[in-house]
Steps between C-alpha positions, in 0.01 A plus 500: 500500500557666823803372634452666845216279557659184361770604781256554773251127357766211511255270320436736214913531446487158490280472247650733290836337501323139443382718173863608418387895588861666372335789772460285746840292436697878532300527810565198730853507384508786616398447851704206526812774419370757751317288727564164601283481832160560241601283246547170735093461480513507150784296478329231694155532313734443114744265685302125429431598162912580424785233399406412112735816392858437398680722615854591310777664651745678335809674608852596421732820527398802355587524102403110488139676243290363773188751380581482156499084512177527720349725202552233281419162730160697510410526135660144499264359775134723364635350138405167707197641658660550861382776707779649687541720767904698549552550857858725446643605846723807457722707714341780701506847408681681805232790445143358494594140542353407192639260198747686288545221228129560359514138321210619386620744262724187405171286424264761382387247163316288717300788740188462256488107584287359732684200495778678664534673838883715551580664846811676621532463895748681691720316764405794712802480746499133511846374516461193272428506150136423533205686679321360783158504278573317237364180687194677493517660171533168343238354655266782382600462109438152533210486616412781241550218264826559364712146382824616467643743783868649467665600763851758415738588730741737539771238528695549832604200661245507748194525235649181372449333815171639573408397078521156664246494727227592291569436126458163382690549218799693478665639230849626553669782236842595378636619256851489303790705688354444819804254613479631856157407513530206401701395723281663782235251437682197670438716792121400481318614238592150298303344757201614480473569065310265312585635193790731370476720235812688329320818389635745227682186348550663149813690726831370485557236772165354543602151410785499738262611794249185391829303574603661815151412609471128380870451643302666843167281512721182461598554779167496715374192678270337213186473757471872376407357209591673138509898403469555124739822395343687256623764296237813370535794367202731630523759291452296167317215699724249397493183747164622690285195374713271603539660837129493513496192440722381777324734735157347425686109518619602826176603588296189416777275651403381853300788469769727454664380856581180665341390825849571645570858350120618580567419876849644536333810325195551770743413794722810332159717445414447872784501651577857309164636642508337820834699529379814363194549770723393727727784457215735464395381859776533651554840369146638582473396857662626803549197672676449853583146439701587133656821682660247728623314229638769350628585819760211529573484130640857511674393853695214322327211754311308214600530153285552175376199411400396857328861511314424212405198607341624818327718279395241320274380877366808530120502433374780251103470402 
């Protein structure tokens, strides 16, 4: 297949991702990676035909056995004839700007499955803990037909808040001797996991972190509803059916989302890309109208948030 002329014929990449092309896959995502302004046709061609996926978040801090639990949800999930797609967002190499984790090296059992689709993607500069593709990236895999689509971060604190405006089911990790963690996740993270998992708990001190964490989710207004806490230990697969299994519940339950969570998650998505073409405007044009606001902003008459709201007038098209 010539992939230059898939590139150049919209309609025939479409086709070959409607076939589940692995090519062709590779390809668009990477165009949505290197270039966002071709990919928004193709995007809006796939985009009716998107929103059956569930899509599962999971982060934590590094040493949590993120890859190494993702290994094993996916012979878990193709045991149950899932297709799944691993979307694993890893820091940028400083050199060539390219992932340095190479989760695929981490996953190489599954490459000869069709059922199963694993890409690294570099944050490429981006100051959050996800790249501004993914959107994209998962709309191409599902429409390629994968089920099941898992979505790793890196686990900073701001991946965790950008986990929650696309992942319909999230999947928070620790594991034992991470006390200061722990206690890190009243700062947010709590809020947004729908299920916890206390990984590596054949350590010492795994029970006492399922504790710490009940003693924390009693503590959260019961309209977000209840959060199982798990225990597995990846490397041995102990405790990965039954977080499978609470994955796919929370899946099929109001469809994985209440009416309620699915709108507070698209006003997040939009507001987060509104936002981000905004500041892409603003930076790209030279504008007489934002000079003057800057203007007066670095005189001291009108302070920030007044600035930005006059920014906020300003026409950009």
């Amino acid at each position: 297949m010539n992939l230059d002329v898939l590139e150049s014929k919209p309609r025939s990449l479409i086709r070959a991702l409607k076939a589940g092309d692995r090519r062709a896959i590779g390809r668009a995502i990477t165009l949505a990676e290197t270039d966002q302004a071709r990919i928004t046709g193709l995007c809006q061609e796939i985009g009716p035909h998107t929103g059956h996926a569930q899509i599962i978040g999971i982060t934590g801090p590094p040493g949590s056995g993120k890859s190494t639990l993702i290994d094993g949800l996916i012979s878990t999930l193709r045991r149950l004839s899932h297709t799944v797609a691993v979307v694993a967002v890893d820091p940028s190499s400083p050199i060539s700007g390219g992932a340095i984790l190479g989760d695929r090296l981490r996953m190489h059992s599954h490459n000869a499955d069709d059922g199963v689709f694993i890409r690294s993607l570099s944050t490429r500069g981006h100051l959050g803990g996800l790249t501004p593709a993914v959107h994209s990236i998962i709309d191409i895999l599902e429409f390629a037909g994968f089920g099941r689509i898992i979505l790793e971060t890196v686990g900073t604190g701001q991946s965790e808040i950008e986990i929650a405006e696309i992942a319909q089911t999230i999947v928070v990790l620790c594991a034992p001797g991470m006390g200061d963690h722990v206690q890190t996740l009243k700062a947010g993270v709590l809020e947004i996991a729908d299920i916890l998992v206390v990984n590596k708990a054949d350590l010492a001190g795994a029970d006492l972190t399922v504790q710490q964490l009940k003693a924390m989710l009693a503590l959260r207004p019961p309209v977000h509803g209840q959060v199982p806490v798990l225990q597995t230990t990846a490397t041995t697969a102990s405790g990965l059916d039954e977080l499978v299994d609470a994955i796919v519940y929370h899946g099929v339950k109001d469809g994985g989302d209440s009416t309620r969570r699915r709108r507070e998650r698209t006003r997040r998505l939009l507001a987060s890309r509104a936002g981000a073409l905004l500041q892409e405007r603003l930076l790209r044009h030279g504008d007489g109208n934002l000079d003057a606001i800057c203007d007066t902003l670095e005189r001291g008459e009108r302070s920030l948030e007044d600035s930005a709201r006059d920014v906020l007038k300003l026409k950009y098209t």
